[in-house]
C-alpha positions in Angstrom: -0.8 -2.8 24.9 -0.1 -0.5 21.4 3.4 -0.6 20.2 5.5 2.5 21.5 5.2 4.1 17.8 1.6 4.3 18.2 1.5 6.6 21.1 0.8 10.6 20.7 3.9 12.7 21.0 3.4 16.6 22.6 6.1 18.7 21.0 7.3 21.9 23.4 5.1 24.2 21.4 2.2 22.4 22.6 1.4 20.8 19.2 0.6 16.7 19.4 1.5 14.6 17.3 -0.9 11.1 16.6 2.1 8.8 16.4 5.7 8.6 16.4 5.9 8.0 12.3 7.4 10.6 10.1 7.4 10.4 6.7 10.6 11.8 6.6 11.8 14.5 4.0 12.4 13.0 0.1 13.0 15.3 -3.1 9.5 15.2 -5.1 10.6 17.3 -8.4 7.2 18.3 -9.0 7.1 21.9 -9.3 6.0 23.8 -12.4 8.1 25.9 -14.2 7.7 28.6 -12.4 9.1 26.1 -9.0 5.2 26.3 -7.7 3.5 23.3 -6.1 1.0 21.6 -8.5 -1.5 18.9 -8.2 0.6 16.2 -8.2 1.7 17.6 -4.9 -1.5 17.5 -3.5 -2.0 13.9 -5.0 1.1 12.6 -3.5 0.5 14.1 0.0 -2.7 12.2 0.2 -1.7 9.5 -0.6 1.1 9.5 1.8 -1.3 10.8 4.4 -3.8 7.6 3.9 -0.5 5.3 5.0 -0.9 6.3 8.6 2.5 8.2 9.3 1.4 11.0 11.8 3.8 13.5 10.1 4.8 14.0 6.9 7.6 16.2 6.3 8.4 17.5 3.2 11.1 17.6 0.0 13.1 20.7 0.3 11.2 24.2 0.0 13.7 26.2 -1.1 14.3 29.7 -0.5 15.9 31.2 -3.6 14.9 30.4 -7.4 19.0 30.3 -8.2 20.3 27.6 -5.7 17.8 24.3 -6.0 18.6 20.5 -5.0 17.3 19.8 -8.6 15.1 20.7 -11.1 11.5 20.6 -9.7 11.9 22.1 -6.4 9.7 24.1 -5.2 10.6 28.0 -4.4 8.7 30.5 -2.2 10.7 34.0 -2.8 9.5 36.9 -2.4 5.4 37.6 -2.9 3.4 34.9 -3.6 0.6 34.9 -6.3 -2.7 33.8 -5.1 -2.4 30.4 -7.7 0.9 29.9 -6.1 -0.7 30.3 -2.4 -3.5 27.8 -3.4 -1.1 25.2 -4.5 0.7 25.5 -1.2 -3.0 25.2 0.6 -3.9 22.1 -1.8 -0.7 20.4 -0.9 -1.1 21.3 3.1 -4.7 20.0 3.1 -4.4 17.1 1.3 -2.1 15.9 4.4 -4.3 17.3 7.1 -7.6 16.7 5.9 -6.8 12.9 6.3 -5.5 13.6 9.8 -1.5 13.7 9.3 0.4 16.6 10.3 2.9 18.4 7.2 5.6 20.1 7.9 7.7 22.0 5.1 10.9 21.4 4.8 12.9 24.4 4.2 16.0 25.0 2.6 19.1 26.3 0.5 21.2 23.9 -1.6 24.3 26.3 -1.4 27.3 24.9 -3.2 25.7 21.7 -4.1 23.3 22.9 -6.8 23.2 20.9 -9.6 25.3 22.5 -12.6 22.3 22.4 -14.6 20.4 24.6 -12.7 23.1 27.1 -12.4 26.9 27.1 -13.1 28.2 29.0 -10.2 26.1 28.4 -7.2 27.2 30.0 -3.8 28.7 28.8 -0.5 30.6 29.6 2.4 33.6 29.6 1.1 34.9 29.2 -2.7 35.2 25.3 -2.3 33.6 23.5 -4.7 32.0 20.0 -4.4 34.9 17.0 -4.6 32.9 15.0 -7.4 33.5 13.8 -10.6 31.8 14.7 -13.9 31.0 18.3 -13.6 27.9 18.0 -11.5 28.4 21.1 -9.6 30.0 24.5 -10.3 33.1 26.6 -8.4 30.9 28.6 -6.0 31.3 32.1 -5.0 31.5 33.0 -1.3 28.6 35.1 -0.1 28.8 38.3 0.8 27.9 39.1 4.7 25.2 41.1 3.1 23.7 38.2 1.2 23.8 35.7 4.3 21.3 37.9 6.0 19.2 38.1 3.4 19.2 34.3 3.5 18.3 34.4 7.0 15.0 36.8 6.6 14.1 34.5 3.3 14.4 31.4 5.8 11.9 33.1 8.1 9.5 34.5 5.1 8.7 31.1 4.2 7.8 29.8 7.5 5.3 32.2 7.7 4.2 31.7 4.2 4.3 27.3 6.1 2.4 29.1 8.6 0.1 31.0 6.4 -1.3 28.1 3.7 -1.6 25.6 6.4 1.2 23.3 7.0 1.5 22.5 10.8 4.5 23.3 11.1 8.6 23.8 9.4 11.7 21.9 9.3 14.5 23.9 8.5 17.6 21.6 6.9 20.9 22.0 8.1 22.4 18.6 7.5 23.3 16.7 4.3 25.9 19.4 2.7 23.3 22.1 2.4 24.6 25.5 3.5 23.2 25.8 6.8 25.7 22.5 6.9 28.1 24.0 4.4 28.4 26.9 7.1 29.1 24.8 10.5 31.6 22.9 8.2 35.1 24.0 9.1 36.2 22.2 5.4 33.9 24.0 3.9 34.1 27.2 6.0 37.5 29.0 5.9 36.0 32.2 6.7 37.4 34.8 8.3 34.6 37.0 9.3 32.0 36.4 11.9 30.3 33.8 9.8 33.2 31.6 10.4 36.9 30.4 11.8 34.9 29.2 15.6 32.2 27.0 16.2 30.6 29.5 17.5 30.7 32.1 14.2 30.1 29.4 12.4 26.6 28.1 13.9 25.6 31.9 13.7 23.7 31.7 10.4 21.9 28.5 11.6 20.9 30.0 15.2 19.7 33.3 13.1 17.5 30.9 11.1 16.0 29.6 13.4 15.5 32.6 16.0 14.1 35.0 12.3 12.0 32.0 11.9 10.4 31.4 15.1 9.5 35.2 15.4 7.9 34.9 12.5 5.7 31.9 13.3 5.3 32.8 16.9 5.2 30.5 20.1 2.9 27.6 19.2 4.3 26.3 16.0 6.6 23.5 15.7 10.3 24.2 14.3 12.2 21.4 13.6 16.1 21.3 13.0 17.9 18.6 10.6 21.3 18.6 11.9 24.1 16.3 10.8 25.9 14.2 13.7 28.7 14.3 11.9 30.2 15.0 8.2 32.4 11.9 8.4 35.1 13.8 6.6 38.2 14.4 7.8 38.0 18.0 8.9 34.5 18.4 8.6 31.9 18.9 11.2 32.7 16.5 13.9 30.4 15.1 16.8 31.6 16.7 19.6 30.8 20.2 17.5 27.0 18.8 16.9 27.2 17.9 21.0 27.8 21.9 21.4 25.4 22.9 18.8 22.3 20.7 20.0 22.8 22.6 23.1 22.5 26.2 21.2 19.2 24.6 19.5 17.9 23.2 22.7 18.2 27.0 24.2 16.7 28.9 20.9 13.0 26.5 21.6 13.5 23.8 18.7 10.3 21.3 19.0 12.2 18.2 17.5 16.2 17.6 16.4 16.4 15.2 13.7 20.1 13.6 13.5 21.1 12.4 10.4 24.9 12.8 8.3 26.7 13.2 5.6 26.6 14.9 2.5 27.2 15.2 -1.1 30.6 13.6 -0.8 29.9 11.3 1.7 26.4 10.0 1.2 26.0 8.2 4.9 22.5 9.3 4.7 22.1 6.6 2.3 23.8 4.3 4.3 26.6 4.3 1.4 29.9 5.6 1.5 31.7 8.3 -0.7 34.5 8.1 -3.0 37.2 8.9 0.1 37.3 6.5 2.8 34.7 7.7 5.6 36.4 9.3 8.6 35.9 7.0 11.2 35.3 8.4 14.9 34.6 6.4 18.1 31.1 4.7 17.3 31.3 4.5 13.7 31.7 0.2 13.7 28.5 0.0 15.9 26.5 2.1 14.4 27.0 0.3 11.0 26.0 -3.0 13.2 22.7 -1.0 13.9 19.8 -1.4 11.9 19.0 2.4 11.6 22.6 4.4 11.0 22.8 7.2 13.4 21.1 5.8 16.8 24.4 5.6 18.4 24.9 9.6 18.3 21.0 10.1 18.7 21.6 7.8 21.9 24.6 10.1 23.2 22.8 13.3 22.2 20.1 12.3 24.5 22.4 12.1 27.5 22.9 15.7 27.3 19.5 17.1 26.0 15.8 16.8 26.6 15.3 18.2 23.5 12.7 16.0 21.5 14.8 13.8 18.6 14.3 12.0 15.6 16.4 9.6 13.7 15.7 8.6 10.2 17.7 6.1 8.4 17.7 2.2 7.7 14.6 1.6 10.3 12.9 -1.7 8.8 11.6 -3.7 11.7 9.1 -2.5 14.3 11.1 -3.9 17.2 14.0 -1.7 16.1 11.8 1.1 16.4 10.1 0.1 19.6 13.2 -0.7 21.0 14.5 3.0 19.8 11.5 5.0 21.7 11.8 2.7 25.1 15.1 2.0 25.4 16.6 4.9 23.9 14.3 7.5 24.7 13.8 8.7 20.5 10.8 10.7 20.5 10.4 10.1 16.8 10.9 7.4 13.9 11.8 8.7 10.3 10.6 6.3 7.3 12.1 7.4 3.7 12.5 4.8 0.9 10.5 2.0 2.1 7.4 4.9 1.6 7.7 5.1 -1.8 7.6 1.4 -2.8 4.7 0.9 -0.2 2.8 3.9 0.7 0.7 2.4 3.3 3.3 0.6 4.8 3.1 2.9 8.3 -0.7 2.3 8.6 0.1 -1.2 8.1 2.8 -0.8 11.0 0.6 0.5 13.4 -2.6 -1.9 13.0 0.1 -4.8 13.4 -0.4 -6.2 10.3 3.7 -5.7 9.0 6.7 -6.2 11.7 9.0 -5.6 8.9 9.6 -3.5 5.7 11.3 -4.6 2.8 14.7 -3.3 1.8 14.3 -2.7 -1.3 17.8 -1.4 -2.2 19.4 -4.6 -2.0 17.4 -5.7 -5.2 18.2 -2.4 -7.1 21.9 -3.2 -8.3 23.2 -3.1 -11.8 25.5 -5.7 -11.7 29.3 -6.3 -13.1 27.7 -6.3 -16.8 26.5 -3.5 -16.9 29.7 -1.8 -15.4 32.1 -3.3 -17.1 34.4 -6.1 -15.5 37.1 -3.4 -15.0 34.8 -1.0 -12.7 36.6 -0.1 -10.0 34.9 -1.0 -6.5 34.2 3.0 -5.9 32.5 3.6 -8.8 30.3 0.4 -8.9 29.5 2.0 -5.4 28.4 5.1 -6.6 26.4 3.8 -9.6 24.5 1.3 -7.3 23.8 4.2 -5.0 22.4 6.2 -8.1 20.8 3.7 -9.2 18.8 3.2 -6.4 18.1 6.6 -6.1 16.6 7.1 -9.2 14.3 4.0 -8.9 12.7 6.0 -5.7 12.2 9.1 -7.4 10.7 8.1 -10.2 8.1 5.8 -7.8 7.2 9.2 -6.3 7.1 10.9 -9.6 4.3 8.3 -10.4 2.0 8.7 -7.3 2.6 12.4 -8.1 0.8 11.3 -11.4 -1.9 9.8 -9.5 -0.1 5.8 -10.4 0.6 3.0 -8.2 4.6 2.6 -7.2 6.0 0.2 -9.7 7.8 -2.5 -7.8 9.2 -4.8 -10.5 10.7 -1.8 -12.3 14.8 -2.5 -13.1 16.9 0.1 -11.7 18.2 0.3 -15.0 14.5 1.7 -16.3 14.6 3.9 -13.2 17.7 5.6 -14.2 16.5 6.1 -17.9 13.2 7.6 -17.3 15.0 10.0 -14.2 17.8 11.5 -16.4 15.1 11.9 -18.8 12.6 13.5 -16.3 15.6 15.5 -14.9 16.3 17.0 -18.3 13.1 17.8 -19.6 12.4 20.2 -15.9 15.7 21.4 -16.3 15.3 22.5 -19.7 11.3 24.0 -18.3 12.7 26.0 -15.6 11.1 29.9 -16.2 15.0 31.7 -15.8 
């Protein structure tokens, strides 16, 4: 009998999907410096498609040239060129031709665009990101004006998804981005219709998402990334995403991924922030799970038939089976372990590997490095950095057409990505 992850999933839309792996959604930096997709797009998104996942999901697509996750991102505003349009086409066939379904992951980095991209990015509200070092600008608040705007560029680009030949959109409102800046009440002191209830505040999501799917019509998947909670202390709570599943179930989303965090509080790495994480009622088990947010995918399935995905800590293929049959997730998300071992999924599904490496717990820097002084937050956040550059730059090599370095030190990693960082930065057409 195949594992549950092997089986064929059919979205609401009608679309079906081969398996129940999704290469979730990881930050390539790989645009030109005009923020179009290149070859090493292409080149990546075959290779990840050759590792079996039935879905690949993007980095963020972003919708406006001013307000990026980072240097490298790419942009679809406005009119595209017809070398821009082939780039997208390169990078959607490079996934479908080998049989994988991509979806592009759309988005708007709001108030946490990096300083070096611009120094006064935009938000809800003029709250600016609670980190050290000057990584992030004061935003401005946008103008009602502006936020609809935002909505019809949402929509544009998944019809420009629709148009080059991805098979399908996932539009990100989780992780501190400003759909999630918006539902955030800590970030969202509004007082116009965009905020103060729940209700004014999940307006600009909902208007995504209803722009988008009139633009794409009736038969195309639309995903939603929504965070199941900010764990901040008056921040988007659980019982608000409870509500606002229900609001996404009614507008036709295909799939719900549930993730959380942000910026501050980075639970989407499974790491905490330099505040103490605002516990609610399931917070102790779901660190005691393997994958971090299948306690709230598990109550969020009590009260909607919506299709869900939860990405996060997966490793073993009985936490995954038991996550589709005894939870009833439609959906398993793989991140990290992808870019150390591309094929990993394929290898999944023949039965070949019942367990994939962890390969954080290998990337630390250690006390000397720190300093014997370091205080336990900040060797926290350097780990966490650490580890993050050492996955980026493995994808920056397959970009290049290279194998994943596995022996590489996270203190390499984090030399070559500042320097990579940089050098787009300093690229970037303004």
């Amino acid at each position: 009998m195949p594992n549950s992850i092997s089986l064929p999933l059919t979205l609401p839309c009608g679309a079906t999907l081969p398996n129940r792996i999704v290469k979730a959604a990881m930050t390539e930096g790989l645009a030109d410096p005009k923020n179009a997709a290149t070859p090493a797009h292409a080149l990546l998104y075959k290779r990840w498609a050759k590792g079996g996942s039935g879905v690949l999901l993007t980095g963020n697509v972003q919708v406006h040239p001013d307000y990026l996750e980072r240097p490298g991102n790419i942009v679809i505003a406005g009119p595209q060129s017809e070398e821009q349009l082939a780039g997208l086409r390169a990078m959607a066939s490079a996934a479908t031709d080998n049989g994988a379904h991509i979806w592009m992951q759309i988005s708007h980095a709001g108030r946490q665009t990096p300083a070096a991209v611009t120094k006064e990015p935009v938000a809800p509200s003029a709250i600016a990101v609670a980190m050290p070092g000057g990584q992030f600008g004061v935003p401005r608040a946008l103008e009602g004006s502006e936020i609809l705007d935002t909505i019809e560029r949402f929509a544009f680009v998944a019809s420009i998804a629709k148009e080059t030949g991805f098979s399908g959109v996932q539009i990100h409102a989780a992780h501190g981005y400003l759909l999630s800046e918006f539902l955030s009440p800590r970030v969202n002191q509004r007082a116009d219709q965009w905020g103060g209830s729940l209700e004014n505040r999940a307006r600009f999501l909902l208007g995504v998402v209803l722009a988008a799917r009139a633009k794409v019509g009736p038969g195309f998947p639309i995903s939603v990334k929504l965070n199941s909670s900010d764990f901040q202390k008056g921040g988007f709570s659980f019982d608000e995403c409870l509500q606002v599943v229900g609001w996404l179930e009614e507008a036709g989303v295909d799939v719900l991924e549930i993730s959380g965090g942000n910026y501050e509080q980075p639970s989407m790495m499974g790491s905490e922030g330099l505040e103490p994480v605002f516990d609610e009622a399931m917070r102790e088990s779901t660190r005691a799970r393997e994958a971090y947010f299948m306690d709230y995918a598990e109550r969020i399935r009590k009260v909607a038939k919506i299709p869900l995905m939860v990405t996060g800590g997966f490793r073993s293929v009985k936490a995954m089976d038991d996550a589709i049959e005894r939870d009833n997730i439609d959906l398993i998300g793989i991140a990290r372990p992808l870019c150390a071992d591309p094929d990993a999924s394929a290898r999944i599904l023949s039965g070949e590997l019942s367990e994939m490496r962890k390969w954080e717990d290998s990337l630390r820097l250690g006390p000397g490095f720190l300093g014997p002084n370091s205080r336990i937050n900040m060797i926290k956040a350097m780990n966490g950095w650490a580890a993050q550059s050492w996955f980026c730059v493995q994808i920056l090599r397959m970009g290049r057409g290279e194998d994943p370095d596995r022996k590489m030190s996270a203190f390499k990693a984090m030399r070559l990505y500042m320097k990579n960082e940089k050098e787009t930065a300093e690229r970037l057409s303004r």
